[in-house]
N, C-alpha and C positions, 0 to 999 in steps of 0.2 A: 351548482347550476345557476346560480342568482350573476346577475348581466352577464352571463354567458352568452354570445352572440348567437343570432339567429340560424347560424350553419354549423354551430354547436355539436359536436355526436358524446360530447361527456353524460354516460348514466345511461347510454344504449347498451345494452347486450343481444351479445350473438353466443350460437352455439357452437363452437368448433373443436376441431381437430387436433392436437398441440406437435407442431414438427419441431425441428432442434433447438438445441440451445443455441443462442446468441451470444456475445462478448456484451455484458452490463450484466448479467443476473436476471433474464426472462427468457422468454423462448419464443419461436416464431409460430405464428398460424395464418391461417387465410380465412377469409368469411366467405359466404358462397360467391358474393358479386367480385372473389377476388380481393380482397384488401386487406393489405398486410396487418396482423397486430403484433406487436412487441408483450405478451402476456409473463405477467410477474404471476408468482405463487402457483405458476404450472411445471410439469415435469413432460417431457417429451414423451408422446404414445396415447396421453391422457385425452379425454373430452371433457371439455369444460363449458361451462356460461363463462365466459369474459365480457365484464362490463368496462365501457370504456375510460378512464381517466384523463386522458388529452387527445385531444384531433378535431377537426370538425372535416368537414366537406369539402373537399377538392386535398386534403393532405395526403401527403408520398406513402405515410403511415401512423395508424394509432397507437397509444399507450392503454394499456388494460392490465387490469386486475383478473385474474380468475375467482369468482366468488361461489362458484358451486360444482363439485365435483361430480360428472358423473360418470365416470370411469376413468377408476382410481388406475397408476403406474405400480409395481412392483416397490418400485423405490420410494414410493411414499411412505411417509408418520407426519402423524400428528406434531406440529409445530410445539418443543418444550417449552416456548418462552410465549406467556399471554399476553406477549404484543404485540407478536410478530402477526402478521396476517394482512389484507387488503386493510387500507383506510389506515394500518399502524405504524409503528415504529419505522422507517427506512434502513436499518443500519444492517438489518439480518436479510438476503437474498434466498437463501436456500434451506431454513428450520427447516421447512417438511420434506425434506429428502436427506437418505441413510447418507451416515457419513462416507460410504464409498462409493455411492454415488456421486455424494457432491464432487470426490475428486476427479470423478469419470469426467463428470461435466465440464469440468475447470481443464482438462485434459484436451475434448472436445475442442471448445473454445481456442487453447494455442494451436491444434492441429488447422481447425479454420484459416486463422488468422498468419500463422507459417506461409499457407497454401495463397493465400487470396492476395497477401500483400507483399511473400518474398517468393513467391511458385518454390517451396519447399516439403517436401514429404518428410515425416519425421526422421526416417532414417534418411534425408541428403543433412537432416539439421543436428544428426548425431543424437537424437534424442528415441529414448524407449517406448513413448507413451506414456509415461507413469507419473502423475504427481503423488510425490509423498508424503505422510502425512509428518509432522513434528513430533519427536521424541513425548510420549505421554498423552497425544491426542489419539493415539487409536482406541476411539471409545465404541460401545454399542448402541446402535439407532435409540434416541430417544435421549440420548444425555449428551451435555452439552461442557467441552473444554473450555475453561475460565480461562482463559488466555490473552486479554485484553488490559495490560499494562496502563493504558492511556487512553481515559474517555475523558469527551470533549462531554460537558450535559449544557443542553440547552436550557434555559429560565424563561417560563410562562410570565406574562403581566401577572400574577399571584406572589409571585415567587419561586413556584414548584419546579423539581426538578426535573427535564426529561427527554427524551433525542427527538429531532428531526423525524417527521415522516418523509415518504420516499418523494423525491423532487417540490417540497415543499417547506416553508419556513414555517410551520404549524409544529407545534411541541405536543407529541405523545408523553403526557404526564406517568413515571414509572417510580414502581418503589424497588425496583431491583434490576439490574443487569445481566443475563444467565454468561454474559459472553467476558463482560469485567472479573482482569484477577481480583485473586483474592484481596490482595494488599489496596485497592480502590476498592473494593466492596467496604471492608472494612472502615475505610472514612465514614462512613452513612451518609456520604449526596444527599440523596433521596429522602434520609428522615428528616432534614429540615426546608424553613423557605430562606429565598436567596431576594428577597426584594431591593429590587433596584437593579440587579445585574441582569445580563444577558445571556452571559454564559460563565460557567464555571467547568475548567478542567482539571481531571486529579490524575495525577500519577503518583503512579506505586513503583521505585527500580527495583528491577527482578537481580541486581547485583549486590544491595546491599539494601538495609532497612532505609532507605530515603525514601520522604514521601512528600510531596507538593500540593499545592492548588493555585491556578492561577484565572484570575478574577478580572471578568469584562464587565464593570459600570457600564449600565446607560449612560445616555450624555446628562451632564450635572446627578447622576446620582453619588452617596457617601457610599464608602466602602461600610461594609459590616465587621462587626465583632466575631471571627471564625473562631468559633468552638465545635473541631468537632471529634470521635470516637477513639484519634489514635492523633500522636504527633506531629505535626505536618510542617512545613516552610511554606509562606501565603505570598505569593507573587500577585502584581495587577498590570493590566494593560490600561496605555495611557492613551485617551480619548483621540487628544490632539494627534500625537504622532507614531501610533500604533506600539512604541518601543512596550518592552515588557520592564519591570521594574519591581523591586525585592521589597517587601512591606515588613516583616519578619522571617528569620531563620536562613535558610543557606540561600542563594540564588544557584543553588544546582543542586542535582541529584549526582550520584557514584552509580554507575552501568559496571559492571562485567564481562568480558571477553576477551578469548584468547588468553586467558591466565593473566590478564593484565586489568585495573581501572581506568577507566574511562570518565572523564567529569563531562557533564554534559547541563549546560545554562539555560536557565529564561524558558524552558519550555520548547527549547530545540531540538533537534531530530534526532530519536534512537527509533531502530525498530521495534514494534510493540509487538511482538511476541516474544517472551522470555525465552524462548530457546534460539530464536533468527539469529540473531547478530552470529552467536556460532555457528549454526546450522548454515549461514552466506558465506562467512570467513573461510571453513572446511573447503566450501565448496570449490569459491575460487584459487584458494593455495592447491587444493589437488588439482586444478585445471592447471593453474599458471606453472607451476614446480618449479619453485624461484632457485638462483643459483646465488652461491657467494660469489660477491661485485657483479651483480646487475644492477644495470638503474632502471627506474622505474616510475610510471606517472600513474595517481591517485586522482581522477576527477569527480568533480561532485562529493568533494573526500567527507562531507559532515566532520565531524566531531573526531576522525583520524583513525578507525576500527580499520580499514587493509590499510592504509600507508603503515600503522603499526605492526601489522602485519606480516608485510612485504620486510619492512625496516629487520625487522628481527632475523629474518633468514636470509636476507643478503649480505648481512653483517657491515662490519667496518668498511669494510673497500667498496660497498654498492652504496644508490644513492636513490633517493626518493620526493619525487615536487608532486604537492598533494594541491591542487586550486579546488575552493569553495568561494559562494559567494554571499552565505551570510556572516557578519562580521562578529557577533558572538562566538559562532559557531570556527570559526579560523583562532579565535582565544584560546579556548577550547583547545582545538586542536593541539595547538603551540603547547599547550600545559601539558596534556596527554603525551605527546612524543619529543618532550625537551630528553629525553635521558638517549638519545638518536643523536648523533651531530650532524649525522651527515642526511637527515629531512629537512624537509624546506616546506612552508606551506602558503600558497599566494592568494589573496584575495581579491576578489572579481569574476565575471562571467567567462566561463571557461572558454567561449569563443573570441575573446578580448582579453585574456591572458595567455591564451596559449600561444599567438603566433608572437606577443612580447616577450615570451621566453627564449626564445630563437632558437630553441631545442629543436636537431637534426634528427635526433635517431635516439631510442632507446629500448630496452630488452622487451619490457615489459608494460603493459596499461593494463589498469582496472579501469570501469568507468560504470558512474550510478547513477544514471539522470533522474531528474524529476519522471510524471509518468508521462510528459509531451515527448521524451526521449532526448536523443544527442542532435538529431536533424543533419541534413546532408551535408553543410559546410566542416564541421566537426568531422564528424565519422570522416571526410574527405581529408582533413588534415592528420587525425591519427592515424589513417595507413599509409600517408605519405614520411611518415617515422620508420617504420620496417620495424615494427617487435614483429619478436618473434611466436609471443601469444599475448592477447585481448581477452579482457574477462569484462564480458560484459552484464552487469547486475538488473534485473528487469522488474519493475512492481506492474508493468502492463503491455501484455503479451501484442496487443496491435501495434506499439510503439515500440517493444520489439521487434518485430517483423518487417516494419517500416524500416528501419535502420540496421536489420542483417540485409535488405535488400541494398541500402547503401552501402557496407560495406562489400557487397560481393560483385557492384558493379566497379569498386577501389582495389580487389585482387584479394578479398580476404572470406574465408568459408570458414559456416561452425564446424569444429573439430566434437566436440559432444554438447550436448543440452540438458539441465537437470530442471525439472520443474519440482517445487512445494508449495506445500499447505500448509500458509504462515497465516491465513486470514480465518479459519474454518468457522461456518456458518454463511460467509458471504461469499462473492463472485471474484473477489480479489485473490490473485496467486500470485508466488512470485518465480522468476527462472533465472537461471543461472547460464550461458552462454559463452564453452570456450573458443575464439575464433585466432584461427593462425595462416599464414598466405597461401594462397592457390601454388599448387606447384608445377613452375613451368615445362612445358615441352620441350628439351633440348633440340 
């Protein structure tokens, strides 16, 4: 509240109603004078006090916390992890709702977001309604899948270790993570202090014992002496020019997938849940059903998990250009599918290498974007190729939807849609999207 301006409404509470869920991890309500709120830590049906966290007067809509329940949802529990709740941790959206809830919700949400942004009904977008959960996470209300490969912790002025609160750079101090695998647990973050850093990330690969940390100084601080509970390789980021840099032990971790290794550098991009990378890979080889000698494009290809893929089942006579645009991450690659001759992998902005490709036509695209999506230039030039199917990989269902309506105003419809639950406890899902051409009216 402190120089909060005078049209301020942060720390007001209202009594309301809680209507659906929303795309971010809250839900919608109205206060009697009408005015929207975005309430985190509610469940649709509920009535709550939501006290405000952001808006003042004259805003389109507030942000709130629900801080008192008084008429509880079916699908509520008690939040397992004591940090999740208003004023804490950010990183958990949905502790107090059953895990088959949360998938309702996360289900909810893509059906919105289908409807609003691509006029799609789940059956025009081939999909069941169903996110499912990850091999091992079907647990019962109240316990929590360790499934978090990769936490980032934030460093207090103390030193201590602890995440982000929700839209905020305030560090919720923790001694444990209910959502960190095993293999990050085990470093012990949290038993000691990290003075001078800002942040510290540990990963654990779910493919082989490697284990990392990679360490952000403040400006002019010394790195520390890392001693900690298990093994590790100690990466740092460099003030100056953000690169990441090996201080001891490997500069990469070993991933697994698809019966194959994966090298993966500096803290680059694998999926963090130990079951995803296969649980995606599955998804899009049974959409795409690759042929021997098709070619085939990999965008956004990370570290080469579908171009290796695809490479495998097209064999020798098919052919594979994977574009990524971090340059680590294209190393990578290249190491990952040297035993392939005939992949290729280009570096740069996919919309700035692809039409330097002068590739006319091929069988087959996957494509992974970031979560802003492919955007309409893109999606306009990959249906002007003619595959004959599009696998399109989604970490966020409105930029999904954003970009199946591009592609279907370019002549291409989902053929099926698989959504999972690769994030469980938060709002993050991911979908799986096979899209193949409209077929014309003779």
């Amino acid at each position: 509240m402190q120089n909060a301006p005078e049209s301020s409404l942060v720390g007001v509470e209202y009594e309301v109603e809680v209507g659906p869920v929303a795309h971010g991890g809250h839900c919608i309500a109205r206060t009697d004078e009408g005015r929207v709120l975005f309430v985190r830590h509610a469940l649709p049906g509920e009535k709550v006090v939501a006290r405000v966290t952001e808006g003042e007067e004259g805003s389109r809509y507030l942000r709130a916390d629900a801080v008192r329940i008084l008429e509880a949802s079916k699908d509520r529990v008690e939040a397992p992890c004591p940090f999740a709740g208003p004023g804490k941790c950010g990183g958990c959206d949905w502790q107090h709702a059953k895990p088959g809830a949360q998938r309702r919700l996360k289900g909810e949400v893509i059906a919105e977001q289908l409807q609003r942004l691509a006029g799609l009904t789940p059956e025009e977008a081939g999909w069941d309604g169903t996110v499912m959960p990850a091999e091992g996470d079907k647990l019962p209300a109240g316990e929590v899948p360790a499934w978090r490969t990769r936490v980032q912790y934030a460093i207090d002025a103390e030193g201590h270790a602890g995440l982000r609160r929700h839209r905020s750079h305030e560090v919720e101090v923790i001694d444990h993570c209910m959502i960190a695998a095993q293999g990050v647990s085990e470093l012990g973050i949290e038993k000691r202090t990290w003075e001078g850093m800002a942040s510290v990330e540990a990963i654990a690969a779910s493919g082989s014992g490697d284990r990392q940390v990679i360490l952000t100084p403040r400006p002019g601080a010394r790195l520390p002496l890392v001693e900690l509970d298990k093994p590790v390789s100690v990466l740092r980021v460099d003030e100056k020019d953000g690169g990441v840099h090996r201080v001891h032990g490997r500069p990469f971790v070993r991933e697994r997938a698809d019966e194959r290794i994966h090298r993966v550098g500096n803290g680059g991009f694998w999926q963090v849940h130990p079951q995803a990378a296969d649980t995606l890979m599955r998804a899009v080889m049974q959409g795409l059903l690759p042929r021997k000698g098709d070619t085939a494009l990999d965008l956004y290809c990370g570290v080469g998990l579908f171009a290796g893929a695809i490479a495998d089942r097209v064999g020798d006579k098919g052919a594979v250009l994977g574009i990524e645009t971090s340059k680590r991450a294209v190393e990578d690659a290249r190491h990952n599918l040297q035993d392939f001759e005939r992949v290729r992998i280009e570096q740069g902005k996919v919309e700035q290498v692809l039409p330097r490709t002068r590739i006319t036509e091929v069988d087959l695209i996957v494509l992974d974007p970031p979560r802003a999506g492919a955007g309409k230039q893109t999606v306009r030039h990959l249906a002007g190729l003619g595959a004959r199917r599009i696998a399109y990989v989604a970490c966020d269902p409105a930029a999904l939807a954003r970009d199946l309506a591009y592609f279907a105003a370019a002549g291409y419809k989902p053929r099926t849609l698989r959504a999972f639950d690769l994030f469980p406890m938060t709002h993050h899902v991911e979908c799986v999207a096979i899209l193949e051409p409209v077929k014309k009216d003779a």
